[in-house]
C-alpha positions as CSV (number, residue, x, y, z in Angstrom):
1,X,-48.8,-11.0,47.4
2,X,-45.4,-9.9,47.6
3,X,-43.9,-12.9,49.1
4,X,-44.9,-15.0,45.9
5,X,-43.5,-12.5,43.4
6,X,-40.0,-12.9,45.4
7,X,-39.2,-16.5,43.8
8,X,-40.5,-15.0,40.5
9,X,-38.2,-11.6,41.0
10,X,-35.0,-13.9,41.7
11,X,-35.9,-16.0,38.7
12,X,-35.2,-13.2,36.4
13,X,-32.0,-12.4,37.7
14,X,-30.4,-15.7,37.9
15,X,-32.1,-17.1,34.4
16,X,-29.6,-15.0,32.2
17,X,-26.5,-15.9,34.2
18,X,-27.3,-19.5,33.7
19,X,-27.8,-19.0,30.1
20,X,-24.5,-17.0,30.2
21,X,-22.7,-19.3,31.9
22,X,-24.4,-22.4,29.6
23,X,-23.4,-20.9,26.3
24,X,-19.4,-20.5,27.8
25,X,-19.2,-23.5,28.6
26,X,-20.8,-25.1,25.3
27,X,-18.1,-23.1,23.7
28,X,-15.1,-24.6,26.0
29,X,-15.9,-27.5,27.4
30,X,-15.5,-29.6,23.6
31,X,-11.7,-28.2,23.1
32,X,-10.9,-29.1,26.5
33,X,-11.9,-32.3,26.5
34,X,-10.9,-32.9,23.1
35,X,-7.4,-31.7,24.2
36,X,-6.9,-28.7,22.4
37,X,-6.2,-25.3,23.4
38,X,-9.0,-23.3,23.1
39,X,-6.8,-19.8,22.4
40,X,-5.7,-21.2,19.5
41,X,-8.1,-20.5,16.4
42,X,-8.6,-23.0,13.4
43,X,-8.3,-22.0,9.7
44,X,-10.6,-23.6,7.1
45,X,-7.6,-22.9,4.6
46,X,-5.2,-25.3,6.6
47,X,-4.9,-28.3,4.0
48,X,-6.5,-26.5,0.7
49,X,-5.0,-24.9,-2.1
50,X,-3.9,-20.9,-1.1
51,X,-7.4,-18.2,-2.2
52,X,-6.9,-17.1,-6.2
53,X,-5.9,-13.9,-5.8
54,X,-3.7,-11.5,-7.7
55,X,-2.1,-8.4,-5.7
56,X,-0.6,-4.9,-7.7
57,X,3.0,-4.1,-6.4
58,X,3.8,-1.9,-3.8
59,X,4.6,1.0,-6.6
60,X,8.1,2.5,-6.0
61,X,9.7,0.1,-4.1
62,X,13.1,-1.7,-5.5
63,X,15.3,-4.2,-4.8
64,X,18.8,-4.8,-5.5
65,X,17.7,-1.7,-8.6
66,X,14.5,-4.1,-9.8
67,X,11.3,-3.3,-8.6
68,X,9.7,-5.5,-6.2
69,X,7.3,-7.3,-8.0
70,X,3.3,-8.0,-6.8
71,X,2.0,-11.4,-5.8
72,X,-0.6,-13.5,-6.8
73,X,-1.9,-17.3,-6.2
74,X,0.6,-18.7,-9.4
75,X,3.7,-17.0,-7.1
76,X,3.3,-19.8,-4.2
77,X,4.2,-22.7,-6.2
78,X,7.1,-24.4,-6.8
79,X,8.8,-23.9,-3.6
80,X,7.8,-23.3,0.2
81,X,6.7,-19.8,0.6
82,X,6.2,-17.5,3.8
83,X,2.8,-15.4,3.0
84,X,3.5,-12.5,5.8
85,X,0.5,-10.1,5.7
86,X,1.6,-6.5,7.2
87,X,1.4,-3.1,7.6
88,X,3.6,0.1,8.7
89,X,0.9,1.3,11.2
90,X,1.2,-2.6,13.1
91,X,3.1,-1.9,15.8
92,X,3.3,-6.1,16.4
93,X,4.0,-6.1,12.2
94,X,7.8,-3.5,13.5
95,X,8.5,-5.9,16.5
96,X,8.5,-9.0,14.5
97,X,9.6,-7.5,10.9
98,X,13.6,-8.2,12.1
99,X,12.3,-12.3,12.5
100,X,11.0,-12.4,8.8
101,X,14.8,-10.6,7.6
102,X,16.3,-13.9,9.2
103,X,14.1,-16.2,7.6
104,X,14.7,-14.4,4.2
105,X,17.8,-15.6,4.5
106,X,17.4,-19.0,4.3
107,X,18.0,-19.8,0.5
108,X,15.3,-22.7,0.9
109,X,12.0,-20.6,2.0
110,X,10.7,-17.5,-0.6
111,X,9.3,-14.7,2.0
112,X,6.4,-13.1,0.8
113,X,4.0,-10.2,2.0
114,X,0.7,-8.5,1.5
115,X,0.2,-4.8,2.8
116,X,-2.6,-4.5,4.7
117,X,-5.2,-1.3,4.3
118,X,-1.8,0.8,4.2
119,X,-0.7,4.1,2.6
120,X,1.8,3.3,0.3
121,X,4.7,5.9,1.1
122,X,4.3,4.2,4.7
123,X,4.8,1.3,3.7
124,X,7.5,1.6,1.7
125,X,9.3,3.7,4.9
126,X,8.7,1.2,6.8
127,X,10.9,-1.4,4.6
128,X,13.2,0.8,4.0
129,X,13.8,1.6,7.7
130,X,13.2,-2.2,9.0
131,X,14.7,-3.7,5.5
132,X,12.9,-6.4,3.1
133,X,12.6,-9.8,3.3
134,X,10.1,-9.6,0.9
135,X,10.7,-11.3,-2.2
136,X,7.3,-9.7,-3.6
137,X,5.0,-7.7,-1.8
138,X,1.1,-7.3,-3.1
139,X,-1.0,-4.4,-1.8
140,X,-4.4,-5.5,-0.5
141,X,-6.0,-1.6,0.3
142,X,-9.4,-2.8,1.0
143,X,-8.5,-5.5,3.0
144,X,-10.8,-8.2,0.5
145,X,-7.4,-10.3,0.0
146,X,-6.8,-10.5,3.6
147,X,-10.4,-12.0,3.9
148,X,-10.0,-14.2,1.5
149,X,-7.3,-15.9,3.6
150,X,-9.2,-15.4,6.7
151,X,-7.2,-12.9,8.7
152,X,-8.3,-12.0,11.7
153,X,-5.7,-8.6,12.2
154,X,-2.4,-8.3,11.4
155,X,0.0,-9.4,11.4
156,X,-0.6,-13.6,10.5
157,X,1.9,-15.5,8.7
158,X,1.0,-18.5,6.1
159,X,2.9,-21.0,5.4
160,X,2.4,-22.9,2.0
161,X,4.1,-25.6,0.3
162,X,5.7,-26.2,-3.0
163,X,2.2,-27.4,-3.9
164,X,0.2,-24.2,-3.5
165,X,-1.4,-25.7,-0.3
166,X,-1.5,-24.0,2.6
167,X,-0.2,-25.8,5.5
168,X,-0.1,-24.0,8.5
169,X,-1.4,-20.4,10.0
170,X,0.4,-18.4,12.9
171,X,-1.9,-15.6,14.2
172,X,0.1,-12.6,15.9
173,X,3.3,-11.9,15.3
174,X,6.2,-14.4,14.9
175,X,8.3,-13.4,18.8
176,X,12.1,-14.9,19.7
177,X,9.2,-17.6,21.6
178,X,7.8,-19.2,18.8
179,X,10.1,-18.7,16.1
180,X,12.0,-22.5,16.5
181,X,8.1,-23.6,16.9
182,X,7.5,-21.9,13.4
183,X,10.6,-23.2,11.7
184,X,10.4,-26.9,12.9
185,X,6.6,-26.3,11.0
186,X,9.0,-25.1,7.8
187,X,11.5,-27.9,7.9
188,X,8.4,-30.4,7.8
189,X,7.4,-29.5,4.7
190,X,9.2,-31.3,1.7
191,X,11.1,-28.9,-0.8
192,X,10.0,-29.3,-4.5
């Protein structure tokens, strides 16, 4: 009797690996073969107008004497805007906060950011340490912002045309790497 519960025993160990291995491959073998990298992770908001949203300032923090005002969907039209979202305890957020003060720069591209599930005195430390790109910053606390533009984790960076539409997503942070990747994405979009 033991010798035909052996096949039996075996089956029961080797069945789940086979579903295992069945279910990674369903979920890689399309993107390879369709030739795209499967690391890299689709947004639904790619190509459609940016989520209605409307974000309080970050209260207490000034620019050039003014206070820094909030952000909100009617802010991302008119010209290509950077939608940076952040926060002071993102260690990724500090390395590539120095990226998003060169980009400020350019008189072409409005910098924007929305503070992630952050304390408000750290966040305002944080830019005043770092400095501020940011030509408005909203304050998402709960995170239900974020969601709406389908972050993953910060930090992600949005880029959306004159039009309100959002045209491409960079999850992680922007790195000396991919920065000339992420502007060449920038300089394709025609200025209103």
């Amino acid at each position: 009797m033991a010798e035909t519960n052996a096949p039996r025993s075996r089956l029961i160990f080797i069945l789940p690996l086979v579903v295992f291995a069945g279910v990674v491959g369903g979920m890689f073998v399309p993107s390879l073969m369709s030739g795209r990298d499967p690391s890299q992770i689709p947004s639904a908001l790619v190509g459609r107008p940016a989520p209605a949203f409307r974000l309080a300032p970050l209260e207490g923090l000034t620019a050039d004497g003014r206070p820094v005002p909030g952000l909100s969907t009617e802010d991302l039209k008119g010209r290509v805007t950077v939608v940076n979202v952040w926060a002071s305890w993102c260690a990724p957020c500090r390395q590539e906060h120095p990226l998003l003060v060169e980009l400020a720069k350019d008189p072409g591209i409005r910098v924007v950011g929305i503070n992630q599930k952050d304390k408000p005195d750290n966040a305002r430390r944080f830019l005043g340490t770092l400095g501020n790109p940011f030509a408005a910053v909203g304050v998402d606390p709960n995170g239900r912002a974020s969601i709406d533009w389908g972050v993953y984790g910060v930090p992600e960076t949005f880029i959306v045309g004159p039009d309100g539409i959002v045209r491409h997503k960079h999850i992680g942070p922007l790195t000396p790497e991919n920065l000339a990747e992420f502007k060449e994405k920038l300089r394709q979009i025609p200025r209103a």
